[in-house]
C-alpha positions as CSV (number, residue, x, y, z in Angstrom):
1,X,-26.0,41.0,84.4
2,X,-28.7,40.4,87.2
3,X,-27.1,41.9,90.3
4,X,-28.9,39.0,92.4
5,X,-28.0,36.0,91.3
6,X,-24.4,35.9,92.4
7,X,-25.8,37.2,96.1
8,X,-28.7,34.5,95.8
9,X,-27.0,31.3,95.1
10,X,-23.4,32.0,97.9
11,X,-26.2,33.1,100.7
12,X,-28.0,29.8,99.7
13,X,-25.4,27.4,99.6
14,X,-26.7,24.5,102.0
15,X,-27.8,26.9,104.3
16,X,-25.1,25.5,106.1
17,X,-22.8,28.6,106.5
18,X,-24.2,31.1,109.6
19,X,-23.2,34.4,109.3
20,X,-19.2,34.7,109.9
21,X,-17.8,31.1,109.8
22,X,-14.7,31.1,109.8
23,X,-11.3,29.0,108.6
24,X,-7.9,29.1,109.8
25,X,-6.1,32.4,109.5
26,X,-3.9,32.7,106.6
27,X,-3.5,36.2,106.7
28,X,-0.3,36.7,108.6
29,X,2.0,38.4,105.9
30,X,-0.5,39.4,103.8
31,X,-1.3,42.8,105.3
32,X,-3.5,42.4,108.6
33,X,-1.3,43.8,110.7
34,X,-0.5,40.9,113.0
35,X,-1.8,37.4,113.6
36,X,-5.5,37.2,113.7
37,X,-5.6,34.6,116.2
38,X,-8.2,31.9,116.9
39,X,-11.6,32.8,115.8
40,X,-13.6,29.9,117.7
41,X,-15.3,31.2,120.8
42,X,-14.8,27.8,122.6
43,X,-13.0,28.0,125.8
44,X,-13.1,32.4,125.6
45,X,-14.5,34.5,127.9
46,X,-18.0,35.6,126.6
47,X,-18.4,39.3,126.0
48,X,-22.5,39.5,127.5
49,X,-24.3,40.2,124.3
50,X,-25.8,44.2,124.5
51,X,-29.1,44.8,127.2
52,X,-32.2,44.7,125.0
53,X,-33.9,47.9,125.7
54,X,-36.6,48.2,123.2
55,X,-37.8,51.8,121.8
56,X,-41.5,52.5,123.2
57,X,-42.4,54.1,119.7
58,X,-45.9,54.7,118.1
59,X,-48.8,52.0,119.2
60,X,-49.2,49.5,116.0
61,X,-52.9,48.8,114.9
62,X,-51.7,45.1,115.5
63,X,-48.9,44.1,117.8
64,X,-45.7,42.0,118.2
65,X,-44.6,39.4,119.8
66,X,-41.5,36.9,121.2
67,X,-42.3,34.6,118.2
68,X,-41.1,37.2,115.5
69,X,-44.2,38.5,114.3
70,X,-43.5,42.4,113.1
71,X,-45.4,45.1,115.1
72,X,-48.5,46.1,112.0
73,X,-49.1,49.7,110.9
74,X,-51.6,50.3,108.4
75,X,-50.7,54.4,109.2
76,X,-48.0,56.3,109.6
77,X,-47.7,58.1,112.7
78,X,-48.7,61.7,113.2
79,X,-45.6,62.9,115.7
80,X,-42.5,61.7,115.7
81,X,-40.3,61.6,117.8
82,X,-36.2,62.5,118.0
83,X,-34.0,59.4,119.3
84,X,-30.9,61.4,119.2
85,X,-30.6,64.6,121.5
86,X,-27.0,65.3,121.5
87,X,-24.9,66.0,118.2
88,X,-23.6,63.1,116.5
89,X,-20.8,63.9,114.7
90,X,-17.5,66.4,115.0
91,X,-17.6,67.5,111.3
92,X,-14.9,64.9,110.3
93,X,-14.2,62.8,107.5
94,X,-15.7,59.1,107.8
95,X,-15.3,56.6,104.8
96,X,-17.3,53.9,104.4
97,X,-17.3,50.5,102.1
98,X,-20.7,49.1,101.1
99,X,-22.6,46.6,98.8
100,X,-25.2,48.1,96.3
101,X,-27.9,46.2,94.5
102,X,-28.9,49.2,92.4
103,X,-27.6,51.8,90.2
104,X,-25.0,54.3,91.8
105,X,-25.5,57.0,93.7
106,X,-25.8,60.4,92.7
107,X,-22.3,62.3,93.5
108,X,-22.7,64.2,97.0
109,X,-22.5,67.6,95.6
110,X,-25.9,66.7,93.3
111,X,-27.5,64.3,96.1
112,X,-29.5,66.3,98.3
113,X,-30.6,62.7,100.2
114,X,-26.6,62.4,100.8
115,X,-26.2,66.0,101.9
116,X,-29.2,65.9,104.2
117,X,-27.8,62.9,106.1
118,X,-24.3,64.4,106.4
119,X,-25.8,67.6,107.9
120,X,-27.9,65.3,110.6
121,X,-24.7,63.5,111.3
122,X,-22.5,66.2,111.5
123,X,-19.7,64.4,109.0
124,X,-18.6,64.1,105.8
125,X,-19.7,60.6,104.7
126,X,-17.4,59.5,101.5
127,X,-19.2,56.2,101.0
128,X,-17.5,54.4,98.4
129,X,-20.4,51.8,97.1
130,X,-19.7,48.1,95.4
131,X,-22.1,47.0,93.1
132,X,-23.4,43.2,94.4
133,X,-21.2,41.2,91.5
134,X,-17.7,43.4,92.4
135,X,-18.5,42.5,96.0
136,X,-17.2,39.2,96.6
137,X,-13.6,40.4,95.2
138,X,-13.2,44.0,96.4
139,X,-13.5,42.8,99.7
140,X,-11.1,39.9,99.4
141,X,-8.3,42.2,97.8
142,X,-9.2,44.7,100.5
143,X,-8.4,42.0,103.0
144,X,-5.4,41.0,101.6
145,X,-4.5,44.0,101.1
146,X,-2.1,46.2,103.7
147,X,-3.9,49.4,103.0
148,X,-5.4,51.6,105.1
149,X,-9.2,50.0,105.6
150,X,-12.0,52.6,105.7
151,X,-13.5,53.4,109.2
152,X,-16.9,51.7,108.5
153,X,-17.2,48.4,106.7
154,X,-20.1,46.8,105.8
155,X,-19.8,42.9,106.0
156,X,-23.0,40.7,104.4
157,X,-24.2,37.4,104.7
158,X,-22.0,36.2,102.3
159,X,-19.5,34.0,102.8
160,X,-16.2,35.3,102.8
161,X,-13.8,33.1,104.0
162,X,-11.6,34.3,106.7
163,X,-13.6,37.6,107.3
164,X,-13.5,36.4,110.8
165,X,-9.9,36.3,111.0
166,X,-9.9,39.8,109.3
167,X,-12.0,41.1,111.6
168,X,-10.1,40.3,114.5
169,X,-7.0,41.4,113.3
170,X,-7.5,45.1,112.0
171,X,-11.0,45.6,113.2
172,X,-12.0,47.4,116.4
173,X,-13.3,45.0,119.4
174,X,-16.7,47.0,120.5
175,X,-17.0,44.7,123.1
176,X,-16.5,47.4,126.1
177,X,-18.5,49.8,124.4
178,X,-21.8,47.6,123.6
179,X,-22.0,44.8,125.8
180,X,-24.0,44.2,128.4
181,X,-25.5,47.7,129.3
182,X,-22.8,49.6,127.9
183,X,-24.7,49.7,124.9
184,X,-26.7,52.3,126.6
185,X,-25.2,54.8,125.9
186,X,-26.6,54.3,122.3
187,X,-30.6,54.0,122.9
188,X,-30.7,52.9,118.9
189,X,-28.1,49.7,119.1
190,X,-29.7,48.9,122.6
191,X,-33.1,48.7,120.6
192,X,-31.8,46.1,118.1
193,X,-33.6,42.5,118.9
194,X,-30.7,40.0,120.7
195,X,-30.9,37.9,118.1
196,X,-30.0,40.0,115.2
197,X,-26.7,40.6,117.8
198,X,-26.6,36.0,118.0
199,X,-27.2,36.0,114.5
200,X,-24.0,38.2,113.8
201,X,-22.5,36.2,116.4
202,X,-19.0,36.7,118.4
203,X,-15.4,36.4,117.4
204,X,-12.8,35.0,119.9
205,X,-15.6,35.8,122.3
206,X,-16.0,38.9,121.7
207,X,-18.2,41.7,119.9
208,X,-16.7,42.6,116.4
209,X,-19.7,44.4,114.8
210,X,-23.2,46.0,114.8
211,X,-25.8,43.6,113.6
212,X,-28.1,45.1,110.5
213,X,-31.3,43.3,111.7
214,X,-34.0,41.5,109.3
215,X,-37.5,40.0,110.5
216,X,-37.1,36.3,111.6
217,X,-38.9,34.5,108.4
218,X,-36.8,32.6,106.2
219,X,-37.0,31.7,102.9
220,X,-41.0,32.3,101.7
221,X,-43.6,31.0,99.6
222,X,-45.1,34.2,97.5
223,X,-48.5,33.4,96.2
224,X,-51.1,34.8,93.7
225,X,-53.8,35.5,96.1
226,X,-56.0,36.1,93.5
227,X,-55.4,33.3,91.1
228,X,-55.9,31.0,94.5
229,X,-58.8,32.2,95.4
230,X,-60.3,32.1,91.9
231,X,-59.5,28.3,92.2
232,X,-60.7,27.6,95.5
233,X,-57.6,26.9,97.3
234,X,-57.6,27.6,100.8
235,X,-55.1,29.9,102.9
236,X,-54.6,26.5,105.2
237,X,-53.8,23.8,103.0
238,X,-53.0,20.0,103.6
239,X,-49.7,18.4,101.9
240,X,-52.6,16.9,98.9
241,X,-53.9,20.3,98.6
242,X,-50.9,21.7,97.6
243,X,-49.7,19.6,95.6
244,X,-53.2,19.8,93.9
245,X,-53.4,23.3,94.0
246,X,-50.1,23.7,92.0
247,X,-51.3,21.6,89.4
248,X,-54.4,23.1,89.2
249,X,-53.1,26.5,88.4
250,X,-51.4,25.5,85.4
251,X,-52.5,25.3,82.2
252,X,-52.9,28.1,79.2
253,X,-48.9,29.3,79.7
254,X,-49.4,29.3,83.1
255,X,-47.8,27.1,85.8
256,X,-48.4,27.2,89.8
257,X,-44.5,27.1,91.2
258,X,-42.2,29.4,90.4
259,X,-38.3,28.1,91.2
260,X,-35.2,29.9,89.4
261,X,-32.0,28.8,89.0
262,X,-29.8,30.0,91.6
263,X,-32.3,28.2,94.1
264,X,-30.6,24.9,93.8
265,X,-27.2,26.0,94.6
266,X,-27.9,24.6,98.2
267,X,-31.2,24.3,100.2
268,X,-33.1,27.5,98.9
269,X,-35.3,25.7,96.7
270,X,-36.3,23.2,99.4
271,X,-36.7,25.4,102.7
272,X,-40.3,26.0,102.6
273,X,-41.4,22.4,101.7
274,X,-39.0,21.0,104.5
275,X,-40.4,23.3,107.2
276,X,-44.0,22.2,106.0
277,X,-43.3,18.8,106.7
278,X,-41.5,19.3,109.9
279,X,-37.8,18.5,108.8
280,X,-34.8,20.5,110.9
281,X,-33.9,24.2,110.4
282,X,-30.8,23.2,108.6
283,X,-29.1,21.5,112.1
284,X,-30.5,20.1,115.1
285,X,-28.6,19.4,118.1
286,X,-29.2,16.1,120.5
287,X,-27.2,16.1,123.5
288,X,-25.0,18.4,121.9
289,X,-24.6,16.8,118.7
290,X,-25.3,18.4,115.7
291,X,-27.1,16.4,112.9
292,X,-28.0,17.8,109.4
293,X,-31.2,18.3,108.1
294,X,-30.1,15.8,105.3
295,X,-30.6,13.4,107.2
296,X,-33.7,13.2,107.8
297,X,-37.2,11.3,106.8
298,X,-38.9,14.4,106.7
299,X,-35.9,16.0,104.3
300,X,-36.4,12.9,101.9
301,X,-40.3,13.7,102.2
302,X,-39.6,17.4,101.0
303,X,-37.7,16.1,98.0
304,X,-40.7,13.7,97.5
305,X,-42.9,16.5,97.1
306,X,-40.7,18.5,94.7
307,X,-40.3,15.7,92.2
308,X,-44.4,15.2,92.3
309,X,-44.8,19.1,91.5
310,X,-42.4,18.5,88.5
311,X,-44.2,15.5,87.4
312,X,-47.2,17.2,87.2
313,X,-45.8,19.5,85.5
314,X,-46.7,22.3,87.9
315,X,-43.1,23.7,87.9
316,X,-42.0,26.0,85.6
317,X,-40.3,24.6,82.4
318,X,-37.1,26.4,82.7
319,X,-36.3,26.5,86.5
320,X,-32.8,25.2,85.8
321,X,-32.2,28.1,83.6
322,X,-34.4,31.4,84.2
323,X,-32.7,33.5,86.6
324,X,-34.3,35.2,89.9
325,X,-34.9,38.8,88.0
326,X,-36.8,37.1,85.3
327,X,-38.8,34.4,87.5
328,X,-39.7,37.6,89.7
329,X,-41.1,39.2,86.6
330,X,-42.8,36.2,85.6
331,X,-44.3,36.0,89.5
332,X,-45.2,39.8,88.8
333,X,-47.4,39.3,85.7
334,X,-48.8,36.5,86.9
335,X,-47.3,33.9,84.5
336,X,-46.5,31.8,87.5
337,X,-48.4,31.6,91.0
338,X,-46.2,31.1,93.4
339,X,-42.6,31.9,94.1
340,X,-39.9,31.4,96.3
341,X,-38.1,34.2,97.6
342,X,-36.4,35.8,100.7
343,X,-39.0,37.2,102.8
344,X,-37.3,41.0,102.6
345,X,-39.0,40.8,99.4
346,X,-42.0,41.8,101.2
347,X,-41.5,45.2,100.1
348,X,-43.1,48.3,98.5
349,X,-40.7,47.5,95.2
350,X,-42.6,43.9,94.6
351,X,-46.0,45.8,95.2
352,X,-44.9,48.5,92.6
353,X,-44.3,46.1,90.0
354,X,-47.2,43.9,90.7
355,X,-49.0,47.0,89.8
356,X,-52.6,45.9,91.1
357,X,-52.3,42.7,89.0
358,X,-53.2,40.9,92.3
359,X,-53.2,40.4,95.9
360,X,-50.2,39.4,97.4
361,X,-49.9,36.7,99.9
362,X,-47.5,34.0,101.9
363,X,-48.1,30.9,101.6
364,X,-48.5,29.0,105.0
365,X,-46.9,25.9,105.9
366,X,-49.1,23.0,104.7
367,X,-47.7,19.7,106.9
368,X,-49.6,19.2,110.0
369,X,-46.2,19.3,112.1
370,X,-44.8,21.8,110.2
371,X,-41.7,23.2,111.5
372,X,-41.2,26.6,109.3
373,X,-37.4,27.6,108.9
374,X,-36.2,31.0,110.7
375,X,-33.8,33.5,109.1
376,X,-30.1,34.5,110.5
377,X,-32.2,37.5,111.5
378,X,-29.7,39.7,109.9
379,X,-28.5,40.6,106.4
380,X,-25.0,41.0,107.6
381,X,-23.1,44.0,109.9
382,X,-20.9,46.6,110.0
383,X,-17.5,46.5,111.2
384,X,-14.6,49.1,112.2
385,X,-11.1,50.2,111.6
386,X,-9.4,50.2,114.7
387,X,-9.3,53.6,116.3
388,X,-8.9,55.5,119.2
389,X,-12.1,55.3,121.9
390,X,-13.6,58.4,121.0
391,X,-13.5,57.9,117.1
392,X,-15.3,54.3,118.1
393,X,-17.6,56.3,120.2
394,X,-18.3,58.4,117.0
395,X,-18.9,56.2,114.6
396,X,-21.1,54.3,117.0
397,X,-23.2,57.4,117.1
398,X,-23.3,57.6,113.7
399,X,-24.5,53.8,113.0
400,X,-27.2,54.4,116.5
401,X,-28.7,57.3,114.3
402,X,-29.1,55.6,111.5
403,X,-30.4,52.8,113.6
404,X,-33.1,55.0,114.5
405,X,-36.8,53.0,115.1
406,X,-40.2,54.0,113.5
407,X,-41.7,56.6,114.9
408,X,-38.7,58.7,114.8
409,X,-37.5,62.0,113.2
410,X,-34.0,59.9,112.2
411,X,-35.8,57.1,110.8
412,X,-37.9,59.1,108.3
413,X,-34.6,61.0,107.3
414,X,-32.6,58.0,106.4
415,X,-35.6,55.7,105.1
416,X,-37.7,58.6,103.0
417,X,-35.0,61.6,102.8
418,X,-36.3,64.9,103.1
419,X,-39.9,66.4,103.5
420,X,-40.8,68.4,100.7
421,X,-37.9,66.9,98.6
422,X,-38.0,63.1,98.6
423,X,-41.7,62.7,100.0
424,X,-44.9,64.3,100.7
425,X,-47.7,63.3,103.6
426,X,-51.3,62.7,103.1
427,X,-54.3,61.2,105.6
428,X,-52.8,57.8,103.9
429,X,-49.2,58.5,104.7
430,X,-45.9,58.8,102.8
431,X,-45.5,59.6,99.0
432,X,-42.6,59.7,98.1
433,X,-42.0,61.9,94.8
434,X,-39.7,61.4,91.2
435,X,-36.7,62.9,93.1
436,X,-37.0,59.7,95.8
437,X,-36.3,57.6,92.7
438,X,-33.2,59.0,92.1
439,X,-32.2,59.6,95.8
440,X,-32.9,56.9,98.3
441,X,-31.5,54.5,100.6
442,X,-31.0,52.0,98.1
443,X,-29.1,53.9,95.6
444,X,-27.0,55.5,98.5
445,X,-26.8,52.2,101.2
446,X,-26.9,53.9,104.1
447,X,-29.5,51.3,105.2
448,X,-26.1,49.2,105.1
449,X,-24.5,51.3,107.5
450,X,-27.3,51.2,110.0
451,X,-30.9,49.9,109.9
452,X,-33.9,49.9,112.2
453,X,-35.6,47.0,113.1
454,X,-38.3,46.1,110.5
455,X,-42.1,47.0,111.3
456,X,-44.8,46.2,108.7
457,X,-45.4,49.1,107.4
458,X,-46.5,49.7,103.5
459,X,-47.8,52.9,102.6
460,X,-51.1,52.5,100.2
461,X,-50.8,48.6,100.6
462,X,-52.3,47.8,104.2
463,X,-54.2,45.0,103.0
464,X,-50.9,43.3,102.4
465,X,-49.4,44.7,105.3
466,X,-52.2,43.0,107.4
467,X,-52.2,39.7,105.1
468,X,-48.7,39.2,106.2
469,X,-48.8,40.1,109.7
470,X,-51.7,37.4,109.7
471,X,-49.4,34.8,107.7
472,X,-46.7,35.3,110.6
473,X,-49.5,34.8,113.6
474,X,-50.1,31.5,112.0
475,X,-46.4,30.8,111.0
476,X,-44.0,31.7,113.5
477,X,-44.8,30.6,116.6
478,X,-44.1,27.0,115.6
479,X,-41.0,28.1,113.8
480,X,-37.4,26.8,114.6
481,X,-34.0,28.7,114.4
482,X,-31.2,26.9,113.3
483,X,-28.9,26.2,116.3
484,X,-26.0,27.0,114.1
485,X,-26.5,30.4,113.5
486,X,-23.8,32.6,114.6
487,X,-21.3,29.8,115.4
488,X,-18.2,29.3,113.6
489,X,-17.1,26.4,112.0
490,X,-13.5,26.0,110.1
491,X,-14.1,23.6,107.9
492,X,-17.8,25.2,107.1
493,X,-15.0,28.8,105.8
494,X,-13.2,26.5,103.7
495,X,-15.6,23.9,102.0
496,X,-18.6,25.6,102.3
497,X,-19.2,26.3,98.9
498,X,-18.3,22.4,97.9
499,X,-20.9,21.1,100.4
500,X,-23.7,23.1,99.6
501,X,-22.5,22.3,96.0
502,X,-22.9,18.4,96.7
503,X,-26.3,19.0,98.5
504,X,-27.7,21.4,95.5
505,X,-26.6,18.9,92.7
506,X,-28.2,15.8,94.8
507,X,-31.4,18.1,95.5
508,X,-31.7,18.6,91.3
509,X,-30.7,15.6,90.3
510,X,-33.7,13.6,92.4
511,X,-36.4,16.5,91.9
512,X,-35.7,16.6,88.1
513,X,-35.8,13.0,87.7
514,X,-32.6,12.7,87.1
515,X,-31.4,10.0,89.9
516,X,-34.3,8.2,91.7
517,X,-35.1,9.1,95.4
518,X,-33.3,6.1,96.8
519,X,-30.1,7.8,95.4
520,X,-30.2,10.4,98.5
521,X,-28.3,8.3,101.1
522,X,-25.5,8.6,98.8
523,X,-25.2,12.4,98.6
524,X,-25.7,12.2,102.6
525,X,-22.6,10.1,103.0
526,X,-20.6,12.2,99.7
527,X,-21.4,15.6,102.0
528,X,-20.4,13.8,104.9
529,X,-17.0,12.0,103.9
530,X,-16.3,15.8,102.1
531,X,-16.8,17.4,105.3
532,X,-19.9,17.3,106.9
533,X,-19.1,15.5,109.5
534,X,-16.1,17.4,110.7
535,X,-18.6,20.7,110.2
536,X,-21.1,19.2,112.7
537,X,-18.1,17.9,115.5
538,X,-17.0,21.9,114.9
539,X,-20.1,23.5,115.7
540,X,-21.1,20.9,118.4
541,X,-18.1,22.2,120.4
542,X,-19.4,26.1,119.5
543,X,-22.6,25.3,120.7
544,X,-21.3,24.1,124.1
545,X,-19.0,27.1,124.6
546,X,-21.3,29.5,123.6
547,X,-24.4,28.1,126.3
């Protein structure tokens, strides 16, 4: 089974659902402990969200900045530093649930990764890992459930409905302890960007969880930067250009896009050509209304591009069948040119298997008022158990080390394991070793538990390091958020899945040819009479309270 797809096509459903909507509770009598109350932070008190008190670290060869583009190191720094100076843990017992997109973990007592990180922390982690397709149900009977919850739990960007609720009810409210300055007295949480902390968002007004931050590009365009400069095509490309480009990279068993199936679930397969041509992030508010992307002309201009790449025949044949692994394998050995993919794929695993095929690019915007879409700016969070303030305090220590930024002693530890063991050091940086394979942060998620903010940083690959960072200098600064992320929305819990489901079938059945484009208002006013509207009144009123 491909691990992804499942993950893939929920997170994409109409890009409508912001981490931790919410629905009604229903989970009175069925083991919460109590009535979870009402999720909506209209009309609450607002818990401040945590002082942002960014970690100094190492000087990058390229900076920064406010827009979202990563700090760039082509090395790795000579000293590090320690970020932690007092013990962490008290030798306890701490369980933890998490997701795993990978094989399992070796058991502790073989895992010298796992017994490395329990020494630094001073526990006795018993992670108990869910492979990606088990997720979606473990954690629904685990919330059902009137068992005793584990003291960590890792919640993603899935869509879970009534996670909120479930939170609220049996989870611990960390509000006292991280917002405003309070988080402090964790120098790791205080370092995590405010809006991985919005994009995580509040419950009941409060502050539930501890935000697992991801760079601020959304959904990306990978390109064969070889095969395009072979061609001719230039970096900075008009809307003809593209659209030429594409079609003149196929040919021979070769075809310039790159779309798998799981991408029309929703709006995945359509971000990057409605950012190029300037449509919404998903919402946009106006006067404090919120209107759908849908909507728009520019919208019905993206879908006007994706049926002229299909025919042309620049697509590939079997988008509607061939899942994400193999598409990814077919971007890999160059049988297609382009793909589109999460930008976390940027990522020493894609260079690995591109194996020195080609150079790896993004593909930047190609409308001249291009509006590119934003990320949540998280991949999900970690919740707790309710406890008593000084088990809260320590399992806050043990999510601020992992936390840990670059340039630190912690953050080698829980990224590359242990020196010697796991990875080596040359005058070009890390390397990791065959042990690493078997013993990582992957296998064992502690990167689930806690995570640094992203830098670009990858070891033996600084030309693509610095082709990215160059990609988000021309990219993000004319990027837009969607003003929905982190609010909740009711009816967005319980009909989510059905109104992405109407907006992926109307965004296939147009680009395939299927329905012509004049056919669109009628999906608009389907997703709308199904619950749209009542989505957009829901969040309009979030959006006020949460200003």
């Amino acid at each position: 089974m491909d691990h992804r797809i499942d993950r893939r096509s929920l997170l994409r459903l109409a890009g409508l659902g912001a981490l931790g909507l919410a629905a009604p509770s229903f989970l009175t009598g069925c083991g919460t402990g109590g009535s979870s109350g009402d999720v909506s932070n209209a009309g609450k008190d607002l818990t401040p969200w945590p002082s942002y008190v960014p970690f100094p670290g190492p000087a990058p060869d390229a900076p920064g900045d406010a827009s979202g583009v990563q700090p760039l190191y082509l090395k790795y720094p000579e000293k590090l530093v320690r970020s932690v100076g007092n013990p962490v843990g008290d030798g306890s017992d701490v369980t933890v649930m998490v997701v795993s997109f990978g094989a399992p973990p070796k058991p502790v007592g073989e895992n010298s990764y796992w017994q490395a990180v329990n020494a630094a922390l001073g526990v006795n982690l018993k992670i108990t890992v869910v492979p990606d397709p088990e997720y979606k149900q473990k954690m629904t009977t685990l919330m059902a459930s009137g068992d005793d919850l584990p003291d960590v739990i890792m919640f993603s960007n899935l869509a879970l409905a009534h996670s909120a609720e479930f939170i609220r009810s049996r989870g611990a409210d960390l509000s006292e302890f991280v917002g405003g300055d309070a988080v402090k007295e964790f120098p790791n949480l205080a370092n995590i960007p405010t809006y991985a902390w919005q994009g995580m968002g509040r419950i009941g007004g409060r502050i539930y969880g501890i935000p697992l931050e991801r760079p601020m590009p959304g959904n990306s365009l990978f390109v064969n930067r070889s095969a395009m400069d072979a061609a001719g095509i230039p970096a900075d490309w008009t809307t003809e250009q593209y659209l030429e480009g594409m079609k003149q990279l196929t040919g021979d068993h070769k075809w310039g896009v790159g779309w798998f199936k799981t991408l029309f679930g929703g709006l995945g397969a359509i971000t990057y050509h409605a950012g190029s041509v300037g449509a919404p992030n998903t919402w946009s508010t106006d006067g404090g209304a919120f209107s759908h992307t849908i909507a728009t002309p520019q919208f019905e201009q993206a879908l006007e591009i994706m049926r002229k790449l299909v025919e042309t025949g620049a697509h590939y044949p079997d988008s509607l069948t061939v899942s994400s692994t193999d598409m990814q394998s077919h971007f890999h050995n160059g049988t297609v040119a382009t793909i589109h993919d999460g930008f976390g794929s940027v990522a020493l695993s894609t260079l690995n298997k591109i194996n020195g095929r080609f150079a790896l690019d993004l593909g930047r915007p190609y409308g001249a008022q291009a509006t590119p879409w934003q990320g949540p700016g998280v991949f999900g969070y970690v919740a707790f158990k309710k406890a008593e303030p000084a088990r809260i305090k320590l399992l806050l220590r043990i999510v601020d080390h992992l936390s840990a930024p670059f340039g630190t002693e912690e953050y080698e530890l829980a990224n590359f394991g242990v020196e010697g063991k796991h990875f080596t050091k040359d005058a070009d940086g890390i390397k990791t070793t065959a042990l690493y394979d078997q013993e990582n942060n992957s296998l064992l998620p502690t990167k689930y538990i806690g995570t640094a903010p992203a830098v670009l940083y990858l070891p033996g690959h600084g030309d693509v390091a610095k082709a990215v960072h160059d990609w988000q200098k021309a990219s993000l600064p004319k990027s837009v958020r969607n003003p929905a992320t982190g609010l909740r929305s009711s009816t967005e819990a319980s009909k989510g899945a059905q109104l992405g489901q109407i907006i992926g079938d109307g965004i296939t059945a147009i680009t395939f040819g299927r329905k012509p484009p004049s056919a669109w208002p009628e999906v608009v006013a389907q997703w709308r009479q199904a619950g749209g509207d009542q989505v957009a009144a829901e969040l309009a009123e979030e959006h006020a309270a949460n200003q």
